[in-house]
mmCIF file of the C-alpha atoms, coordinates in Angstrom:
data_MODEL
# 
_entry.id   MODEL 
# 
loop_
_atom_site.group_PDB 
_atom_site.id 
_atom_site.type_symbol 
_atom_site.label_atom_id 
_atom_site.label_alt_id 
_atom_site.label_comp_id 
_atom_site.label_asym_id 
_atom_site.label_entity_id 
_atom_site.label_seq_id 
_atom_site.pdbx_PDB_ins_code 
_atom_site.Cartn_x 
_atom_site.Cartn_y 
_atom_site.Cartn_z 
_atom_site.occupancy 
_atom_site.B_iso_or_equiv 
_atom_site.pdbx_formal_charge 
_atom_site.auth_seq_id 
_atom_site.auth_comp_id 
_atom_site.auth_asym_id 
_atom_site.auth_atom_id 
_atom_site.pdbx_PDB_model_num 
ATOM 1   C CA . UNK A 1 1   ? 0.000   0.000  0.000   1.00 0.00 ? 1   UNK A CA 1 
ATOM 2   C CA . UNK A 1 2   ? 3.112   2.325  1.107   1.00 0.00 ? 2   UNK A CA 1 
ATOM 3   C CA . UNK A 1 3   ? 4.355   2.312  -2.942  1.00 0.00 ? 3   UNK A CA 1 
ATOM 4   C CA . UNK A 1 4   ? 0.752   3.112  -3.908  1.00 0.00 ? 4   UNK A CA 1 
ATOM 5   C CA . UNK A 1 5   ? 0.514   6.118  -1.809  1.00 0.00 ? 5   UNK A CA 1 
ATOM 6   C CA . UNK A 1 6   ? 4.374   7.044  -3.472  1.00 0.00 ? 6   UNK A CA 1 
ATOM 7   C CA . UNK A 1 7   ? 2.722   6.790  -6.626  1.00 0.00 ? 7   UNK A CA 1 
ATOM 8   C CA . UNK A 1 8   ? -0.273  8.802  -5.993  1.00 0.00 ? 8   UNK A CA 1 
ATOM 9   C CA . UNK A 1 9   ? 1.648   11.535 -4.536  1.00 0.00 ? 9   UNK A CA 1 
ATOM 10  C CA . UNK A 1 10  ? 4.312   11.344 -7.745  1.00 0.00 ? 10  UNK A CA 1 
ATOM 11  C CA . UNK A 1 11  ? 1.358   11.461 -10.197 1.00 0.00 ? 11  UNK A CA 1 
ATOM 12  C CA . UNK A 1 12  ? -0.479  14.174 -8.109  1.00 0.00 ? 12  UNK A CA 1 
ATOM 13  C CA . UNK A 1 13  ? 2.542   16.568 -8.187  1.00 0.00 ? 13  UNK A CA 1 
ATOM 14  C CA . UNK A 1 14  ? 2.584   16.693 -11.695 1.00 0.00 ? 14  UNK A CA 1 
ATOM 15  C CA . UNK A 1 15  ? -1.195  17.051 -11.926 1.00 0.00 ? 15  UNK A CA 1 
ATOM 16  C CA . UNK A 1 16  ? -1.376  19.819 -8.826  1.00 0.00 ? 16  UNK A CA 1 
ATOM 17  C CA . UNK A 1 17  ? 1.697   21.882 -10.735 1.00 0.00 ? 17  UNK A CA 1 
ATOM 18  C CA . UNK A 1 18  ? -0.414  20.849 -14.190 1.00 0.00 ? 18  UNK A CA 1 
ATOM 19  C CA . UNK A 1 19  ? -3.455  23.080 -12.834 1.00 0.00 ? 19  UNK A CA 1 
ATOM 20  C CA . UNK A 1 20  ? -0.939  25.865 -11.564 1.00 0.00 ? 20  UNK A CA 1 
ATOM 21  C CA . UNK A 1 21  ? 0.971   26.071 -14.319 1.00 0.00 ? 21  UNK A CA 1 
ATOM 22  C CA . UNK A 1 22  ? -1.491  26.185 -17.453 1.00 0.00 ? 22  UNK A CA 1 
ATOM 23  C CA . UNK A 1 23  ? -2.322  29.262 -16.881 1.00 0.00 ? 23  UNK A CA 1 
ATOM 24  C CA . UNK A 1 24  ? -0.724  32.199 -18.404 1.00 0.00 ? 24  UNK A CA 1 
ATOM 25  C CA . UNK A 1 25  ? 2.084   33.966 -16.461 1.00 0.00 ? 25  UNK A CA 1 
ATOM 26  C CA . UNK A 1 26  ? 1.974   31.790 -13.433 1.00 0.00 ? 26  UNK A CA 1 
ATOM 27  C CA . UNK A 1 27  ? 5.270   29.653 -13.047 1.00 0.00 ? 27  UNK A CA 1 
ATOM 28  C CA . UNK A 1 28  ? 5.532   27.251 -10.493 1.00 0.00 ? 28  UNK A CA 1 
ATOM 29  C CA . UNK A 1 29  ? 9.211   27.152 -8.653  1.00 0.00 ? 29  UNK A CA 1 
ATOM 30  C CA . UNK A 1 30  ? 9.059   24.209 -6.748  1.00 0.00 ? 30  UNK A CA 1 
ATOM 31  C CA . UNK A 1 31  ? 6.758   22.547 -4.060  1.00 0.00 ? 31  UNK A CA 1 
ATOM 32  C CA . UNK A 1 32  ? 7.175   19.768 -1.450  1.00 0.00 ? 32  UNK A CA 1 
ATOM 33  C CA . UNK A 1 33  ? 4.301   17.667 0.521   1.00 0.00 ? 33  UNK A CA 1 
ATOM 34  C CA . UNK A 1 34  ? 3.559   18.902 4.016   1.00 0.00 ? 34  UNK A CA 1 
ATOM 35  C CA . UNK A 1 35  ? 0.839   16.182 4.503   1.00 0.00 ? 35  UNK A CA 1 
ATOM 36  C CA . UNK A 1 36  ? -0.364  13.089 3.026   1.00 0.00 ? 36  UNK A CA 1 
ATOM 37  C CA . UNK A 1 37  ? -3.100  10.870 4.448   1.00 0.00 ? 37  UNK A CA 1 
ATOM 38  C CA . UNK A 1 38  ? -4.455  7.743  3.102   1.00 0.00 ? 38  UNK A CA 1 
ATOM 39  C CA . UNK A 1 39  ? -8.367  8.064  1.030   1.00 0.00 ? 39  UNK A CA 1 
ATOM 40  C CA . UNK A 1 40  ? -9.683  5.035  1.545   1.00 0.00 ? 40  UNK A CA 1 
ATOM 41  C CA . UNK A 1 41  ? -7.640  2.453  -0.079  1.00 0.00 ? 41  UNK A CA 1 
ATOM 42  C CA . UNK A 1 42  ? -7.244  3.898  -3.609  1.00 0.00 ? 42  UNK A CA 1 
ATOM 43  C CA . UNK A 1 43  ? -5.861  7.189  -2.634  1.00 0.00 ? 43  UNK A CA 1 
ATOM 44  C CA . UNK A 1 44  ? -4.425  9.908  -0.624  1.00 0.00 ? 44  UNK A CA 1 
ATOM 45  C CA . UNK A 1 45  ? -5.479  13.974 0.535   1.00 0.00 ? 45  UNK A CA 1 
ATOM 46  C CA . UNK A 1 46  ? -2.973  16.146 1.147   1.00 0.00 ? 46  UNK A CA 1 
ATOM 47  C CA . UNK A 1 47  ? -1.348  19.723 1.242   1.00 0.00 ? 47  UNK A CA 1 
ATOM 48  C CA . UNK A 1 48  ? 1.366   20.898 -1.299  1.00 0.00 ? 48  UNK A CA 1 
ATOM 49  C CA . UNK A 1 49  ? 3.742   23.611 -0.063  1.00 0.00 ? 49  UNK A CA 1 
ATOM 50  C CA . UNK A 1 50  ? 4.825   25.786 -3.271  1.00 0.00 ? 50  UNK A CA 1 
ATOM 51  C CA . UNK A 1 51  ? 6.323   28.748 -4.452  1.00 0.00 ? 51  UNK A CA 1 
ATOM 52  C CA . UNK A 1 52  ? 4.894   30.421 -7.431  1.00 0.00 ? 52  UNK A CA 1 
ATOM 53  C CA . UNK A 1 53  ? 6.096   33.149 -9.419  1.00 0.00 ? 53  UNK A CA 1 
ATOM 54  C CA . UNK A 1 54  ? 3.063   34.686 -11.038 1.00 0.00 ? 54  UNK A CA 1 
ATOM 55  C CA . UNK A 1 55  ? 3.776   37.734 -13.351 1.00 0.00 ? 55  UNK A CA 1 
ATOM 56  C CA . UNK A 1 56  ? 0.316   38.292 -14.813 1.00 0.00 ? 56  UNK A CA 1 
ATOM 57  C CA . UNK A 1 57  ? -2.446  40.071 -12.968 1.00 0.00 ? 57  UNK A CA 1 
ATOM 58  C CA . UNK A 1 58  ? -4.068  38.293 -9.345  1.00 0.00 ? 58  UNK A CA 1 
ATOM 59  C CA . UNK A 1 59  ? -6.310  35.722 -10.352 1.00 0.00 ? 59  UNK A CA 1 
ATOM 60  C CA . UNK A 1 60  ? -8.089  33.668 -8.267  1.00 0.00 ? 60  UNK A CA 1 
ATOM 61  C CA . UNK A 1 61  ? -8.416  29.682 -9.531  1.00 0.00 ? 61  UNK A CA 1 
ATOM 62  C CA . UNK A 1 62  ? -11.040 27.221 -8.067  1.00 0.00 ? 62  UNK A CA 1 
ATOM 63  C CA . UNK A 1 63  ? -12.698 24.239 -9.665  1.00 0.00 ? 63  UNK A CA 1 
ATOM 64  C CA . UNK A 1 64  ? -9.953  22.366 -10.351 1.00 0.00 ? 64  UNK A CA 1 
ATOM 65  C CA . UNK A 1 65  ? -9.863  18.633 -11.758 1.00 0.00 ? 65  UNK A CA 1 
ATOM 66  C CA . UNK A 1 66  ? -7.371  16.836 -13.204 1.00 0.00 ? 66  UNK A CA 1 
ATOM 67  C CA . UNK A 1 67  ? -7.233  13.207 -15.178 1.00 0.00 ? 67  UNK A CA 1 
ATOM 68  C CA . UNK A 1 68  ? -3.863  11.873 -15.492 1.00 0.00 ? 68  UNK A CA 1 
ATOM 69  C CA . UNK A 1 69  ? -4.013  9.225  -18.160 1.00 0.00 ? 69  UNK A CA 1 
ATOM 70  C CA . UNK A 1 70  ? -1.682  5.735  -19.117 1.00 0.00 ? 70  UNK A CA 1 
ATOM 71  C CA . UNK A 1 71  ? -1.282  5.224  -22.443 1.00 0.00 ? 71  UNK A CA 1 
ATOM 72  C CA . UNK A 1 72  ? -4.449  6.646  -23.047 1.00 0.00 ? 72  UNK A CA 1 
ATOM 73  C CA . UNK A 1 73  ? -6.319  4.879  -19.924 1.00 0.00 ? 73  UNK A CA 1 
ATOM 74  C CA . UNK A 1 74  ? -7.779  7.063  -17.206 1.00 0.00 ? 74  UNK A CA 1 
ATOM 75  C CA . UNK A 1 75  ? -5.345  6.240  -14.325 1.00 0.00 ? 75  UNK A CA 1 
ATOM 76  C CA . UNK A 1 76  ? -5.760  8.837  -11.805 1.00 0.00 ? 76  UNK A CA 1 
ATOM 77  C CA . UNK A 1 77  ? -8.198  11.915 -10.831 1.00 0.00 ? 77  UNK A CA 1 
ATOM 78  C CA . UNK A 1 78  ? -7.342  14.466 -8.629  1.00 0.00 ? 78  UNK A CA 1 
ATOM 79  C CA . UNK A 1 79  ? -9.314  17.789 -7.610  1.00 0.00 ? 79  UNK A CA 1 
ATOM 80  C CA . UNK A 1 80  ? -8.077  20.816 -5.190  1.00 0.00 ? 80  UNK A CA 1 
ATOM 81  C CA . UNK A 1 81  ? -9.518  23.541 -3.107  1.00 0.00 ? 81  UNK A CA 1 
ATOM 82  C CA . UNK A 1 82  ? -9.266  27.289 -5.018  1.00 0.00 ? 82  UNK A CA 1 
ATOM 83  C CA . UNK A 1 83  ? -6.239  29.560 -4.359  1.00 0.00 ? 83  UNK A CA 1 
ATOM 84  C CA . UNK A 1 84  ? -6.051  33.128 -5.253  1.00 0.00 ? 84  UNK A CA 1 
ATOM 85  C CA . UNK A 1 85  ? -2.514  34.114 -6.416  1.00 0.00 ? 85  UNK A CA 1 
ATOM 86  C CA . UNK A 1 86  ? -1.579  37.628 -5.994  1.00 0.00 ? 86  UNK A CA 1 
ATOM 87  C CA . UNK A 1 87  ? 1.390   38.905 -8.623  1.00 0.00 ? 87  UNK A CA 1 
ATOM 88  C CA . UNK A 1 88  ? 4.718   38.527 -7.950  1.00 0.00 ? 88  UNK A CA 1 
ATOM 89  C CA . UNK A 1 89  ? 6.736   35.171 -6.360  1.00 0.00 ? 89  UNK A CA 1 
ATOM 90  C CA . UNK A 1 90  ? 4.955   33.722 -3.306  1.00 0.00 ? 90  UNK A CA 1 
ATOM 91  C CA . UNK A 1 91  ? 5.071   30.716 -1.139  1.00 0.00 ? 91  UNK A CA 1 
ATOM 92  C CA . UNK A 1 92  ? 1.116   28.746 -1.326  1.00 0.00 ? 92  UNK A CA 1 
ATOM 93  C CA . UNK A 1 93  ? -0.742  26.112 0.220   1.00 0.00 ? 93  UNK A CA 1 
ATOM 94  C CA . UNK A 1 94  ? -3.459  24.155 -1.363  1.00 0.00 ? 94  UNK A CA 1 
ATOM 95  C CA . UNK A 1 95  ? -5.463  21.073 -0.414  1.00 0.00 ? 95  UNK A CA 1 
ATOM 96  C CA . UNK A 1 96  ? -6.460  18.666 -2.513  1.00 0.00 ? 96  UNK A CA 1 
ATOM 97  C CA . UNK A 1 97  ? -7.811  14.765 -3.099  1.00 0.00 ? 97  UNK A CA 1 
ATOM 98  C CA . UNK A 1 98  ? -6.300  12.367 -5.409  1.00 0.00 ? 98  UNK A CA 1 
ATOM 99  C CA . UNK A 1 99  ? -7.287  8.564  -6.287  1.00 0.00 ? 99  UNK A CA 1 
ATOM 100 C CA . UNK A 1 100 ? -6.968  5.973  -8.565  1.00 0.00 ? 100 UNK A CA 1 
ATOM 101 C CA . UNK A 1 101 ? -9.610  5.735  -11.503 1.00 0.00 ? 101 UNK A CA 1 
ATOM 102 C CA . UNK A 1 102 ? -12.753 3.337  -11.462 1.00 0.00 ? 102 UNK A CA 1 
ATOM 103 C CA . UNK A 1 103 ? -10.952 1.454  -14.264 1.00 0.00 ? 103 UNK A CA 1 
ATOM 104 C CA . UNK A 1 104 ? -7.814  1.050  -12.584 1.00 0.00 ? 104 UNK A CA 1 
ATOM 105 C CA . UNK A 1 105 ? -7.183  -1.862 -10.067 1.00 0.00 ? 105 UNK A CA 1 
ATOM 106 C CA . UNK A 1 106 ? -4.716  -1.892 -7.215  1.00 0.00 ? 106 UNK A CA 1 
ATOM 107 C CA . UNK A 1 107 ? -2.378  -4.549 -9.044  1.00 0.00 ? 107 UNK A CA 1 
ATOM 108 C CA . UNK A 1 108 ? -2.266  -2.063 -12.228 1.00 0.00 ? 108 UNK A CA 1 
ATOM 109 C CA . UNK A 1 109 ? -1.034  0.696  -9.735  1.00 0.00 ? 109 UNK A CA 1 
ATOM 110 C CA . UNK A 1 110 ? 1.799   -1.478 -8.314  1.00 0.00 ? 110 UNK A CA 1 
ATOM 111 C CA . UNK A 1 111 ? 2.688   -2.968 -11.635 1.00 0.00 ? 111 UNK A CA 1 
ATOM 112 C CA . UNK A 1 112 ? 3.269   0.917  -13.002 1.00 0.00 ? 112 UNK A CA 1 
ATOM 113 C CA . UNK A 1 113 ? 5.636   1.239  -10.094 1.00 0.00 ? 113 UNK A CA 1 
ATOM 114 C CA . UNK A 1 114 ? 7.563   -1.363 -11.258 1.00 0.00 ? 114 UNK A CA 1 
ATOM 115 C CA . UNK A 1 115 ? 8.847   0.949  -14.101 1.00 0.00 ? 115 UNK A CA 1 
ATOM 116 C CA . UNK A 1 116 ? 7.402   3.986  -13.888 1.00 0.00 ? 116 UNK A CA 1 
ATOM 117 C CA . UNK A 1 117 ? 7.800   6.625  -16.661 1.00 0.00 ? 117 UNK A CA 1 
ATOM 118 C CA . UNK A 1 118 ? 6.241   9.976  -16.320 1.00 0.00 ? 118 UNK A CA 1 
ATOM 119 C CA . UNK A 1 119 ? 6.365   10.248 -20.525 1.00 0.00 ? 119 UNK A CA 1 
ATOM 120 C CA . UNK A 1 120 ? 3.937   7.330  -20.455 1.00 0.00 ? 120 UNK A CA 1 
ATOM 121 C CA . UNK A 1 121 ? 1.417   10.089 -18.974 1.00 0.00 ? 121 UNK A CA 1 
ATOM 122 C CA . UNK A 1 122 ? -0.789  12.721 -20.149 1.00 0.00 ? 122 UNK A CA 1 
ATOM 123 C CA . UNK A 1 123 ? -2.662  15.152 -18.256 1.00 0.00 ? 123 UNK A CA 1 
ATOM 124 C CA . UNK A 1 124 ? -6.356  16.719 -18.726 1.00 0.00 ? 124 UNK A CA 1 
ATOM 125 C CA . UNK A 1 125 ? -7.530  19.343 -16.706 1.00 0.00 ? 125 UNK A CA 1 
ATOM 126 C CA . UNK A 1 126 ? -9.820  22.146 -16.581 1.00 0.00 ? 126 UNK A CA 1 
ATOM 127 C CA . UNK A 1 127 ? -10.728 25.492 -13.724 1.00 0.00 ? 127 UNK A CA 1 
ATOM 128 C CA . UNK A 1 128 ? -12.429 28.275 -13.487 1.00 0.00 ? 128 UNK A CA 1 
ATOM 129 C CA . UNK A 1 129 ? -10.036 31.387 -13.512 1.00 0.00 ? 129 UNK A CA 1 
ATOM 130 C CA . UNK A 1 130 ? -11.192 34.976 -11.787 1.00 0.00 ? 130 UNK A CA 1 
ATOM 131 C CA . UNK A 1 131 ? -8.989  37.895 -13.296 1.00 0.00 ? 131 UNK A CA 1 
ATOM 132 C CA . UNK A 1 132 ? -8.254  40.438 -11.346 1.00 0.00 ? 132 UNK A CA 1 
ATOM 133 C CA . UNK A 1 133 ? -11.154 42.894 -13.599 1.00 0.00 ? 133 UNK A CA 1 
ATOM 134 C CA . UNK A 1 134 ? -13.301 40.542 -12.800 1.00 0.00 ? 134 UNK A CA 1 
ATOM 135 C CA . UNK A 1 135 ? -13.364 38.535 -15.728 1.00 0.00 ? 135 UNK A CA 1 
ATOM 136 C CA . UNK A 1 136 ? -14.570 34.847 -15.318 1.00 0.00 ? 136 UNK A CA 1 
ATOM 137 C CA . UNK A 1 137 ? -13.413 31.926 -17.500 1.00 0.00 ? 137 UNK A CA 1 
ATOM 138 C CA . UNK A 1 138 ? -13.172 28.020 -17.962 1.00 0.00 ? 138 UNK A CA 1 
ATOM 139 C CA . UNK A 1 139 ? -9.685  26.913 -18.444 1.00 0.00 ? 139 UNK A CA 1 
ATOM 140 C CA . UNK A 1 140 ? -9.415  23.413 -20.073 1.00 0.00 ? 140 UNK A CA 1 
ATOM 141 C CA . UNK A 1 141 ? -6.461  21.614 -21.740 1.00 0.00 ? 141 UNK A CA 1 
ATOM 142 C CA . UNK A 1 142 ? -6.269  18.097 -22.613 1.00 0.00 ? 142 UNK A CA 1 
ATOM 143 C CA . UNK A 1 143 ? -3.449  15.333 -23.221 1.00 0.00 ? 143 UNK A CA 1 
ATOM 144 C CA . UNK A 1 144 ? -0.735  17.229 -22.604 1.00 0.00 ? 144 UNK A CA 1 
ATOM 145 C CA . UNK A 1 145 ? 2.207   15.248 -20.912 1.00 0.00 ? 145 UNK A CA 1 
ATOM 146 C CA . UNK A 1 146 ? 2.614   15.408 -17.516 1.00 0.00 ? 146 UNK A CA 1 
ATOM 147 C CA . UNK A 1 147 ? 6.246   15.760 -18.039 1.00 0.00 ? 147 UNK A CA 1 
ATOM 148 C CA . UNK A 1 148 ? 5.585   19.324 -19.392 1.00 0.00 ? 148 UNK A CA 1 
ATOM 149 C CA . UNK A 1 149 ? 5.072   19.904 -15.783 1.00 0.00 ? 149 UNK A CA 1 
ATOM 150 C CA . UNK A 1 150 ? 6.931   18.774 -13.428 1.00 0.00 ? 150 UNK A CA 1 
ATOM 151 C CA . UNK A 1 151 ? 9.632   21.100 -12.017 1.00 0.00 ? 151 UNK A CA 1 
ATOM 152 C CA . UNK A 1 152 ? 12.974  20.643 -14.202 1.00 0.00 ? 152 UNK A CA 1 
ATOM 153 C CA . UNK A 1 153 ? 14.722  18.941 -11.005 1.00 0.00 ? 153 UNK A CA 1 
ATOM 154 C CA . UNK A 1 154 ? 11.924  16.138 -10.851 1.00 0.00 ? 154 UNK A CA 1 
ATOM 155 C CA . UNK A 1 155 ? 11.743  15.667 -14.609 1.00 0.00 ? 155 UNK A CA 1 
ATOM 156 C CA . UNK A 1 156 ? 15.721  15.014 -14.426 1.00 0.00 ? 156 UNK A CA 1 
ATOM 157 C CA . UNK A 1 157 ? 16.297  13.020 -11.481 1.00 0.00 ? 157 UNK A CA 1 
ATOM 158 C CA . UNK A 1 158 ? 13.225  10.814 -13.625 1.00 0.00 ? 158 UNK A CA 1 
ATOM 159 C CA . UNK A 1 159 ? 15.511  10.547 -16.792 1.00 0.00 ? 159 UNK A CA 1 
ATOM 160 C CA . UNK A 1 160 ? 18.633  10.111 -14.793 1.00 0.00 ? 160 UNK A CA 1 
ATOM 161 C CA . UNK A 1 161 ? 17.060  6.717  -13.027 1.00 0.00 ? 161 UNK A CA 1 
ATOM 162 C CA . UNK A 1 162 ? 16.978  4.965  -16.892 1.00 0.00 ? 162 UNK A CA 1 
# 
């Protein structure tokens, strides 16, 4: 269960800094867990710690849901609680509740530990963005690889392990 939970919380990082980072002018620096609980026994809540650099106007996100897909399989979901991010580089909190997918047994999840690739996985999310005029919108992107957002550091320490 232990290597589950590591690969929730892998797969949830990239899909956390997925919603963060798709929109425009906010850059995500780097972020670390400061709790992780188990969700029953397909997943895991938990707070991310992050700094985010954010050099468009304050926004406020909420709504946020993320798919992470396997070759094309929904693997994982994950939602979070809104944020508002004021301009400039900041250190944020945000809450959030990932778990496996319906389709997805427990012996699937261990077997993708086995040899776990984060270019194996795309991402699919969508949010509802506040701009700072008050201008309201629906953010939604779909497939794009979850590598394209993990912080440089993670996506290298992934390659160097092949």
């Amino acid at each position: 269960m232990k290597r589950i939970l590591i690969l929730l919380i892998v797969l949830a990082a990239g899909a956390l800094s997925a919603a963060a980072q798709e929109f425009e002018g906010l850059k995500m620096e780097s972020y670390e867990f400061s709790r992780i609980h188990p969700y029953g026994l397909r997943g895991v809540t938990g707070t991310i710690r992050f700094v985010m650099n954010n050099t468009g106007d304050r926004r406020e996100i909420s709504q946020v849901k993320v798919t992470i897909f396997k070759a094309g399989k929904a693997f994982l979901q994950a939602t979070s609680k809104g944020l508002v991010f004021e301009r400039g580089r900041a250190e944020y909190e945000v809450s959030g509740k990932v778990k496996l997918a319906r389709t997805v047994n427990v012996f699937e999840a261990v077997a993708a530990l086995t040899n776990f690739d984060p270019a194996l996985y795309t991402a699919n999310l969508s949010a509802r963005m506040v701009r700072e005029d008050g201008t309201e919108e629906m953010i939604s992107r779909e497939n794009v690889p979850v590598t394209h957002f993990m912080p440089a550091k993670a996506a290298a320490s992934e390659t160097d392990g092949k």
